[in-house]
C-alpha positions as CSV (number, residue, x, y, z in Angstrom):
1,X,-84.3,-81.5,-7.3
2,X,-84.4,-78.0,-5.9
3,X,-87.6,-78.6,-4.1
4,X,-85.8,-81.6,-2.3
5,X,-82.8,-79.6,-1.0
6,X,-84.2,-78.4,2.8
7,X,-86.6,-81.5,2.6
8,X,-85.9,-83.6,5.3
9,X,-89.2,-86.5,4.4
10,X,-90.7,-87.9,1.3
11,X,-93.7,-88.9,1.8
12,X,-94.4,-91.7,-0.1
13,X,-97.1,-94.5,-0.5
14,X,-96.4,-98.1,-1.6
15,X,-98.9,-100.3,-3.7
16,X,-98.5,-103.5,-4.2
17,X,-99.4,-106.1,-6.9
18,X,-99.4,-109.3,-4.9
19,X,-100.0,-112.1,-7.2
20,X,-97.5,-110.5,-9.6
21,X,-94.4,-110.2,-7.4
22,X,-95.6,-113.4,-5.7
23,X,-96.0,-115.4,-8.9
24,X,-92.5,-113.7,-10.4
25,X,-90.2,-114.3,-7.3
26,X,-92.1,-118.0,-7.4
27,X,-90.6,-118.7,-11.0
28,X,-87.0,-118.1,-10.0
29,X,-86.9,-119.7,-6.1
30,X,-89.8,-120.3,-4.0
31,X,-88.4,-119.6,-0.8
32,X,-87.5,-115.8,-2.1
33,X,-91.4,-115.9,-2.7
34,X,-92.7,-117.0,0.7
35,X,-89.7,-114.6,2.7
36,X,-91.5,-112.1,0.4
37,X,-94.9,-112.7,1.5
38,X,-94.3,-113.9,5.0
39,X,-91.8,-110.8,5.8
40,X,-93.1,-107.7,4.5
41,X,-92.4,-105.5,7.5
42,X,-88.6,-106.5,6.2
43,X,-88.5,-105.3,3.0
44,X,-91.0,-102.2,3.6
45,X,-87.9,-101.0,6.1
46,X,-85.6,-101.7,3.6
47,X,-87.4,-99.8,0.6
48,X,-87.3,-96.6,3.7
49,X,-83.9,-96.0,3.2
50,X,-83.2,-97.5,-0.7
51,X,-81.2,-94.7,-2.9
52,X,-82.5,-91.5,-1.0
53,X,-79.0,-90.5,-1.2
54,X,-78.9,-90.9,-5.1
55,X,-82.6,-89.5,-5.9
56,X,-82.5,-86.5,-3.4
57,X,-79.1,-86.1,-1.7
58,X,-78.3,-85.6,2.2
59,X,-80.2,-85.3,4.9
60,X,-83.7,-86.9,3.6
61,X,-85.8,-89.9,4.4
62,X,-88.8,-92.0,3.2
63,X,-91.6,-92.3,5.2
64,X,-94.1,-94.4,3.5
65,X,-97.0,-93.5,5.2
66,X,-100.0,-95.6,3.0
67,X,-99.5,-99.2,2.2
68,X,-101.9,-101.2,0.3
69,X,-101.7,-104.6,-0.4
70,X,-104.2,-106.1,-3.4
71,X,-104.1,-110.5,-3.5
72,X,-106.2,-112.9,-4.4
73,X,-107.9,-114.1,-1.3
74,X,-109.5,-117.3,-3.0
75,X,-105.6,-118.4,-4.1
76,X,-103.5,-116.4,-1.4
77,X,-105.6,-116.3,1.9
78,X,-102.8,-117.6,4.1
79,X,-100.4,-114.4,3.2
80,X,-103.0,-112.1,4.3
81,X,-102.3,-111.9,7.8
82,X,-98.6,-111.1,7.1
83,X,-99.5,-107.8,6.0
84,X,-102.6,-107.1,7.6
85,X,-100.0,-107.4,11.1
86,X,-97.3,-105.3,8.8
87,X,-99.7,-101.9,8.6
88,X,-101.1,-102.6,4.9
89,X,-104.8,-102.2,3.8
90,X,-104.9,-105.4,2.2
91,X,-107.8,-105.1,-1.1
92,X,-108.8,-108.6,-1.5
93,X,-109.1,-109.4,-5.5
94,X,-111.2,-112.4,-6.4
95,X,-111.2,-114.2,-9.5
96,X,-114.0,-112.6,-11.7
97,X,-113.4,-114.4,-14.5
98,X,-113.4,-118.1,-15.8
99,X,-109.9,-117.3,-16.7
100,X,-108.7,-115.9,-12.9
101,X,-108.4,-112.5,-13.9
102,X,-109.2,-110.2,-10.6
103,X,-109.5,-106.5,-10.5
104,X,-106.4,-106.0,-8.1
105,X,-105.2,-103.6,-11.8
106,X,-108.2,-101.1,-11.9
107,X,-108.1,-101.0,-8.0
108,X,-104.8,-100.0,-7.8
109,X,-104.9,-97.8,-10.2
110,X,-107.7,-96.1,-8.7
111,X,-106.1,-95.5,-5.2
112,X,-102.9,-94.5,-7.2
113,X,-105.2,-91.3,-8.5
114,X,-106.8,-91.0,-5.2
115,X,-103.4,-90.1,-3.5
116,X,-102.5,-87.7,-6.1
117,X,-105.4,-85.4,-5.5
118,X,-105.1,-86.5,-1.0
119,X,-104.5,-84.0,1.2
120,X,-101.1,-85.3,2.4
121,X,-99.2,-84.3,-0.8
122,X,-97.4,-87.5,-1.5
123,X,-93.9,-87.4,-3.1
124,X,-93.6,-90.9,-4.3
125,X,-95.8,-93.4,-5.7
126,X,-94.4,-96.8,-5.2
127,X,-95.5,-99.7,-7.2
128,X,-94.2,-103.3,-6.7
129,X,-95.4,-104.7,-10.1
130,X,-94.1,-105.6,-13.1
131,X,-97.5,-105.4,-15.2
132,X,-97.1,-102.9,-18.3
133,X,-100.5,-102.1,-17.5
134,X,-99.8,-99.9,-15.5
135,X,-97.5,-97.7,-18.0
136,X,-100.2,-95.2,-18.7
137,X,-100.7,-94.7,-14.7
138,X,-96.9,-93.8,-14.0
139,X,-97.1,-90.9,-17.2
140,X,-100.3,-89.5,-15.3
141,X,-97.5,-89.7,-11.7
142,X,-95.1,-88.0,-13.7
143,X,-97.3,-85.4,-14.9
144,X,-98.4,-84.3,-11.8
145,X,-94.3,-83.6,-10.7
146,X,-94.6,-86.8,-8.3
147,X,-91.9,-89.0,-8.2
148,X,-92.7,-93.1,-9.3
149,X,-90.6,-95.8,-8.1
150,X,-91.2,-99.4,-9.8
151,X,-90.5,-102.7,-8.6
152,X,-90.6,-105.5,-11.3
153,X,-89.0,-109.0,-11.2
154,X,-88.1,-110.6,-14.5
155,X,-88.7,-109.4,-18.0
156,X,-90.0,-106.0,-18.2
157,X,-91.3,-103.8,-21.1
158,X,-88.8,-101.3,-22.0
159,X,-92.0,-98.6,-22.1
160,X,-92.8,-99.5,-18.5
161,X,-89.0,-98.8,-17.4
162,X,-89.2,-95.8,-19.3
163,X,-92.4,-94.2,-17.8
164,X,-91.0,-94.8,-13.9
165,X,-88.9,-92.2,-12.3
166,X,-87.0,-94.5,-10.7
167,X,-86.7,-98.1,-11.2
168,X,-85.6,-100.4,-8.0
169,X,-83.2,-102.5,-9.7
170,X,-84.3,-106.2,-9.1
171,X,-80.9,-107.9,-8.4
172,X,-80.5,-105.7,-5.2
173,X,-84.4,-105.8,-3.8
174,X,-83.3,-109.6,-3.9
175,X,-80.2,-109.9,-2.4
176,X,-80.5,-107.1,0.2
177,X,-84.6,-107.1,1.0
178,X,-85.0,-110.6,0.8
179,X,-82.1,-113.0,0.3
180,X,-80.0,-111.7,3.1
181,X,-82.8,-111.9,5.1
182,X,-84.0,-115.4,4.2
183,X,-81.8,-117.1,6.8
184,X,-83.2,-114.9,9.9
185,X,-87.2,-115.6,8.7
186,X,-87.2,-117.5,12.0
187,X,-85.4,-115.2,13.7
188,X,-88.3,-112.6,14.1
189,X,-87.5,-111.3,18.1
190,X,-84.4,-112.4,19.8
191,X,-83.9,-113.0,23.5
192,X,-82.7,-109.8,26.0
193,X,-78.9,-110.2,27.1
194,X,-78.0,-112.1,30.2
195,X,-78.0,-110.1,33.3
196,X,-74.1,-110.1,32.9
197,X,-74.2,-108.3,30.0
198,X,-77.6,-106.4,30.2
199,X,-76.0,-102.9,29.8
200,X,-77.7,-100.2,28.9
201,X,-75.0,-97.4,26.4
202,X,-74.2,-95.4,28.6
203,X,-71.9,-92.0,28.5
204,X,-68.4,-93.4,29.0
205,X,-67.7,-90.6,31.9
206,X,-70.2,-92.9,33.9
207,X,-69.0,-96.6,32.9
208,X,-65.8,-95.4,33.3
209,X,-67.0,-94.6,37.1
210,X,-68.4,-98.1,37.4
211,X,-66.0,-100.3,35.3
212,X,-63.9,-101.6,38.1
213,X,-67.2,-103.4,39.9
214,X,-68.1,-104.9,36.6
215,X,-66.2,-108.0,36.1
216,X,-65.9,-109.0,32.8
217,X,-66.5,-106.2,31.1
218,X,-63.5,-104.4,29.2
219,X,-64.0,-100.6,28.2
220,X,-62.3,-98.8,25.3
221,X,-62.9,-95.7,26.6
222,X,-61.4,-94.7,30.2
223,X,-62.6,-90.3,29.4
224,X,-65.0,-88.9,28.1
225,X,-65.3,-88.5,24.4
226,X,-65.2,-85.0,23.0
227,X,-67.2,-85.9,19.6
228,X,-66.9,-83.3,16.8
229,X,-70.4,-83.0,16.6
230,X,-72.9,-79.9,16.9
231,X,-75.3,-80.6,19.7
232,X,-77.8,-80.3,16.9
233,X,-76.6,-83.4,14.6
234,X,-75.7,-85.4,17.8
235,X,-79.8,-85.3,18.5
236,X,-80.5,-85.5,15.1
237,X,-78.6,-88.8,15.3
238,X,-79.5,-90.2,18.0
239,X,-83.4,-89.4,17.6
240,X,-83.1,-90.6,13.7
241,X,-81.4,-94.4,15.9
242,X,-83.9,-94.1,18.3
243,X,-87.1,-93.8,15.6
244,X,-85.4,-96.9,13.7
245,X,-85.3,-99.2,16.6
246,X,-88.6,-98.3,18.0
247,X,-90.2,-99.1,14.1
248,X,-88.5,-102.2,13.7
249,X,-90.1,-105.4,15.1
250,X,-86.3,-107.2,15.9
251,X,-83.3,-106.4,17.2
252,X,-81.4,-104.0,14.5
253,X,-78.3,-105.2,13.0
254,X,-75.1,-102.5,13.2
255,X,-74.8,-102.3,9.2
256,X,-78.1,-100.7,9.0
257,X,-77.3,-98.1,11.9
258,X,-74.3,-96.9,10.0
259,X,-76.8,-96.2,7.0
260,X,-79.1,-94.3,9.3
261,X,-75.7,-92.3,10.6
262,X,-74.6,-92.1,6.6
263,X,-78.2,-90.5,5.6
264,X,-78.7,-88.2,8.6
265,X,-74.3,-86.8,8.2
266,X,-71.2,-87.3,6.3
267,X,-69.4,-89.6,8.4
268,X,-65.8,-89.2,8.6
269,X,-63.6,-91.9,9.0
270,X,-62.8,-91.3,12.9
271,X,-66.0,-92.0,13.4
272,X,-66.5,-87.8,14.8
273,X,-63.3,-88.4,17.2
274,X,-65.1,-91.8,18.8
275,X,-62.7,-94.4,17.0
276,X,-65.2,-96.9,16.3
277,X,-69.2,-96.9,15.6
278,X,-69.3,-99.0,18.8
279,X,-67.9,-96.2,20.6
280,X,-69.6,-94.0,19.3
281,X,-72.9,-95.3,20.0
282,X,-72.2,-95.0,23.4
283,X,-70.7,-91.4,23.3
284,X,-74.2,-90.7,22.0
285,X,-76.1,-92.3,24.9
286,X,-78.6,-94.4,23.8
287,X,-79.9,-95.1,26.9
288,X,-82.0,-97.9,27.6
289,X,-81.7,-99.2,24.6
290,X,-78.8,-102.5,24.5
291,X,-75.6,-103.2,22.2
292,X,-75.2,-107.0,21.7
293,X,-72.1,-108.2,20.2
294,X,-73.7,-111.3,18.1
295,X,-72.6,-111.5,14.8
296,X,-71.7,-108.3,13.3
297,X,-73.3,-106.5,16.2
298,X,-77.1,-105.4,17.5
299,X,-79.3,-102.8,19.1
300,X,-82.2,-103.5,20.7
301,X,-85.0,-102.6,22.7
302,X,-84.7,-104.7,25.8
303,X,-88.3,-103.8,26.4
304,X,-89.4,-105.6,22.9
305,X,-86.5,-107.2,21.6
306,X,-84.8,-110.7,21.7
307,X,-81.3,-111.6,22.1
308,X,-79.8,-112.9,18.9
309,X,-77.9,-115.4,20.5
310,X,-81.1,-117.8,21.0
311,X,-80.1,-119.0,17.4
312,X,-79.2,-122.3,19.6
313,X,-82.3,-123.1,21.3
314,X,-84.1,-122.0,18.2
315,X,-82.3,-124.4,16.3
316,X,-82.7,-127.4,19.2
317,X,-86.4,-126.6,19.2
318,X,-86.5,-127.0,15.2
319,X,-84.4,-129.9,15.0
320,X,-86.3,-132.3,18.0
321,X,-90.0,-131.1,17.1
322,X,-90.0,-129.8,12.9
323,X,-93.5,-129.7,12.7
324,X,-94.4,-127.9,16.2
325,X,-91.5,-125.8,15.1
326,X,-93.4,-124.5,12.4
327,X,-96.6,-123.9,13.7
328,X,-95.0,-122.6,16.7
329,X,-93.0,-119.7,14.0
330,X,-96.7,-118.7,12.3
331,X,-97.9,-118.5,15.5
332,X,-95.4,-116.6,16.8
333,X,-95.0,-114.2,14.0
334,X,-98.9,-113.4,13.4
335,X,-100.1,-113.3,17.3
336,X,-96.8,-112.4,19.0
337,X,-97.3,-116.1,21.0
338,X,-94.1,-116.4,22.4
339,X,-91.8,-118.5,20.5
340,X,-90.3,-121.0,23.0
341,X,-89.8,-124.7,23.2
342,X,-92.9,-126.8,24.8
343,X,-89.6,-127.8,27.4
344,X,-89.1,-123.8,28.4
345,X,-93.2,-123.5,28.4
346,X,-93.6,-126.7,31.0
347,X,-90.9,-124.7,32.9
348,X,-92.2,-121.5,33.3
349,X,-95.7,-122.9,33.8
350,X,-94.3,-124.6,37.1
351,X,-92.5,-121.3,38.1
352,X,-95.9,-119.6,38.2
353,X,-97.8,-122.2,39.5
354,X,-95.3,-122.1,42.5
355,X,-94.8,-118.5,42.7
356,X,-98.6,-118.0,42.8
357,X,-99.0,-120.4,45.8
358,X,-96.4,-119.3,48.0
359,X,-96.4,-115.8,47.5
360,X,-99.0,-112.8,47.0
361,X,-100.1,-112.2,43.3
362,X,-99.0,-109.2,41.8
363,X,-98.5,-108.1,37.7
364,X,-95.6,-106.7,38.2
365,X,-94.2,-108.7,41.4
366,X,-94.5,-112.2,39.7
367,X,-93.5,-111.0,36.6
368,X,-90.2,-109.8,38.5
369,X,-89.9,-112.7,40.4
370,X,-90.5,-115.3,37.4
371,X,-87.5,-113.1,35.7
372,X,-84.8,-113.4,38.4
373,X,-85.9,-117.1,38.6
374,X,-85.0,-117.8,35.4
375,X,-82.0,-115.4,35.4
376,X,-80.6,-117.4,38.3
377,X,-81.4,-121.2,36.7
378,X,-80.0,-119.9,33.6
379,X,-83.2,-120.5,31.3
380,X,-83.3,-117.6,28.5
381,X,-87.0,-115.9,29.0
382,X,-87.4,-112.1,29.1
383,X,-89.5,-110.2,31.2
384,X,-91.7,-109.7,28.1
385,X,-92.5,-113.3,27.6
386,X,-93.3,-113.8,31.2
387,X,-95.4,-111.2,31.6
388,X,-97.5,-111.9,28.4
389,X,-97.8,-115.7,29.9
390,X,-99.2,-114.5,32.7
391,X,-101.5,-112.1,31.1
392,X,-103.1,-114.7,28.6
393,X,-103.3,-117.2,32.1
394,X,-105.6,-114.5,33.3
395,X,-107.3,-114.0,29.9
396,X,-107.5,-117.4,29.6
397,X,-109.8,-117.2,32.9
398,X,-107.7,-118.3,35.7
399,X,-108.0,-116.0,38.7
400,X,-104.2,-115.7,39.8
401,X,-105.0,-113.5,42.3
402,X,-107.1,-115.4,44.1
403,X,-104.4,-118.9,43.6
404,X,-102.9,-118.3,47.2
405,X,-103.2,-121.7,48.9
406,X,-106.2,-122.4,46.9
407,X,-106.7,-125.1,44.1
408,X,-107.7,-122.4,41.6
409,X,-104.2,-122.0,39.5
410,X,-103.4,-125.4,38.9
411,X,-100.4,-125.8,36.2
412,X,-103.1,-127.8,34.8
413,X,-105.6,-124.6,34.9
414,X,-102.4,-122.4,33.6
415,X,-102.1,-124.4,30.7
416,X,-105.3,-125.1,29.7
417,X,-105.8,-121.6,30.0
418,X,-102.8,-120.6,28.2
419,X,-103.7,-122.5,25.2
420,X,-107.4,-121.2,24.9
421,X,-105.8,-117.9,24.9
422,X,-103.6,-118.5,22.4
423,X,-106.0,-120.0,19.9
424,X,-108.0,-117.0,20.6
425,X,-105.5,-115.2,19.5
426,X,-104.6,-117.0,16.6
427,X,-108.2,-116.7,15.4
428,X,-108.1,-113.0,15.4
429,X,-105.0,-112.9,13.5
430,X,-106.8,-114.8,10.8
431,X,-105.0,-118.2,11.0
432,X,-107.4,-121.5,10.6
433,X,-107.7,-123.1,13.7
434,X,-108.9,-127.1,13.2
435,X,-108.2,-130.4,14.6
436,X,-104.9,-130.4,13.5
437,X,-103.6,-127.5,14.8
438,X,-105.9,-127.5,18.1
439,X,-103.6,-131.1,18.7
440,X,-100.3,-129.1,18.1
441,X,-101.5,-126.5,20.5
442,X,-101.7,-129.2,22.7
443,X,-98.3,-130.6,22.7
444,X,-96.8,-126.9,22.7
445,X,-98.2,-126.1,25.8
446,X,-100.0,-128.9,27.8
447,X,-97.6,-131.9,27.5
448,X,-93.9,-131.9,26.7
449,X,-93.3,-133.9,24.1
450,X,-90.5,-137.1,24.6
451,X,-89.0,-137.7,21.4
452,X,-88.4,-135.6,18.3
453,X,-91.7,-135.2,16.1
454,X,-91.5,-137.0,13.0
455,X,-91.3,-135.5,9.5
């Protein structure tokens, strides 16, 4: 422990045993499995911040800075992609045996040894496995003074336990990495806030200065906030918010800021003289990054991020086309294709198409243009979207800027256009393009469907 007390990073390296978690978590309830192996980027963030109070005390975090990933590619091929996109070296495994044994065992245990003797001096070793295999690899982590942290769902051999330095208790890896995430698996980006509410935190001295030409907004604070905070922790603060929001793929729910607050300071129960986290937040100045008060409360990016609060449409767009839906969500998830309805899609297609014949082509122009459109008709796209739409249009080989008054830039051309991007892009994530989904690329983009798909 004394070598942790001024450390402010463990570096650590994750392996994991695929088929064994996968096959595990399958046993007890198939859906924990797929959110496992469709969402890794979810539970790797969660793992960053699990019991660094307890192992090493204040004032430390985990940066896990190797992941590998070792499956079955023969049985498992369509989880690949998940954590090729979420930063692992995926080791594929094959069967070598009549009996489907693969070698995933002797090449993790391989890499294991390579990182004890890497350059980077790795703290931890973390294993997500529950093989007893691998009982004579965590003695060998332990003798060399790193630090092993085990993952193992269902029965596991009390001699495995024993050999770990730290074993992630199963019950909570489920509940907090997975279940609690299981009903927000199709709630991967969320949509930017209206332009009502699209308010940057700023220092209260200043909203207090522009709070009576804001209607609708109500302000706790009507002074400035003098936080009992060293200059030093307030940047360590906001930096250690900023870093979490600019590694995390969605919008950031509040409960996990106060744990980044809770490992970086004590926090006392005023909240450093702010009242409330909310308040707080802005007292720090988080500036351009956005509070939105769905649920329990989020920050995002507005530059990456969607709004929570598109649960609705989501849920419209599930409910009248379940099978789009679902491709739409891989799609979406492995090559960032927007995920909107094919009704918003037909919509913003004739936006462009328009905006491209009456006025002069321009990124940046159209893109704003398209945006205050659909500010002002109410339909809830961000500038994001838009501008990669237009970008795979001109992938796509459509020559927007060349569309003025000319019959190049069809929304016919958009579309078709649109759609070969996007299966270009699909292919390059590693997702099987056929017939099938070639005819539901189809009736996402180039048709809008008239009645709810059948099941």
């Amino acid at each position: 422990m004394p070598r942790f007390q001024n450390f402010e990073e463990v570096f650590s390296a994750l392996y994991v045993d695929f088929d064994n978690i996968y096959t595990r978590l399958s046993e007890q309830d198939l859906a924990l499995a797929r959110t496992f192996a469709t969402n890794p980027q979810r539970w790797v963030r969660w793992l960053e911040g699990h019991a660094l109070r307890m192992m090493y005390g204040d004032g430390v975090r985990r940066r896990i800075l190797k992941r590998c990933c070792y499956l079955n590619p023969i049985r498992y091929h369509e989880f690949r992609p998940y954590f090729i996109r979420s930063a692992f070296q995926v080791v594929d495994c094959p069967p070598l045996t009549n009996y489907g044994k693969t070698s995933a065992d002797i090449h993790l245990v391989m890499d294991c040894m390579d990182a004890l003797a890497h350059v980077t001096r790795f703290d931890e070793i973390i294993i997500l496995s529950g093989d007893a295999d691998f009982t004579p690899l965590l003695l060998r982590i332990q003798e060399y003074a790193r630090r092993s942290l085990v993952l193992s769902v269902g029965y596991t051999s009390p001699a495995y336990a024993a050999a770990c330095s730290w074993r992630i208790r199963e019950d909570w890896f489920l509940s907090q990495a997975l279940e609690d995430q299981r009903d927000e698996v199709e709630r991967e980006e969320r949509d930017t806030p209206k332009a009502e509410e699209r308010q940057p935190y700023r220092n209260t001295t200043r909203d207090s200065e522009t709070h009576s030409q804001t209607p609708g907004r109500v302000e706790r604070q009507t002074r400035p906030l003098n936080l009992s905070l060293s200059p030093h922790n307030r940047t360590r603060l906001v930096e250690a918010i900023r870093q979490m929001i600019a590694e995390s793929g969605v919008p950031v729910p509040l409960p996990s800021v106060v744990q980044i607050l809770q490992r970086e300071q004590e926090i006392p129960p005023d909240w450093f003289g702010a009242g409330t986290l909310r308040d707080l937040l802005k007292a720090l100045d988080l500036q351009p990054l956005l509070f939105v008060p769905a649920g329990s409360g989020f920050i995002l990016d507005p530059e990456r991020h969607e709004r929570p609060d598109m649960d609705k449409l989501r849920d419209e767009f599930r409910q009248r086309h379940p099978l789009l839906y679902d491709f739409a969500l891989k799609a979406h998830r492995l090559a960032d294709i927007p995920l909107l309805s094919p009704e918003q899609y037909a919509t913003l297609f004739a936006m462009l198409a328009e905006d491209v014949h009456n006025n002069k082509f321009s990124r940046t122009g159209t893109v704003r243009s398209l945006e205050d459109r659909c500010e002002d008709e109410g339909l809830p796209v961000n500038a994001a979207q838009i501008a990669f739409i237009v970008e795979a249009v001109i992938r796509g080989g459509v020559n927007l800027a060349g569309t003025e008054g000319n019959a190049d830039g069809s929304l016919e051309q958009m579309r078709t256009a649109f759609a070969a991007n996007a299966v270009e892009l699909c292919r390059l994530a590693q997702l099987n393009i056929g017939d099938k989904e070639r005819d539901l690329f189809e009736r996402w983009f180039k048709s809008v469907p008239t009645k709810a798909d059948s099941v």
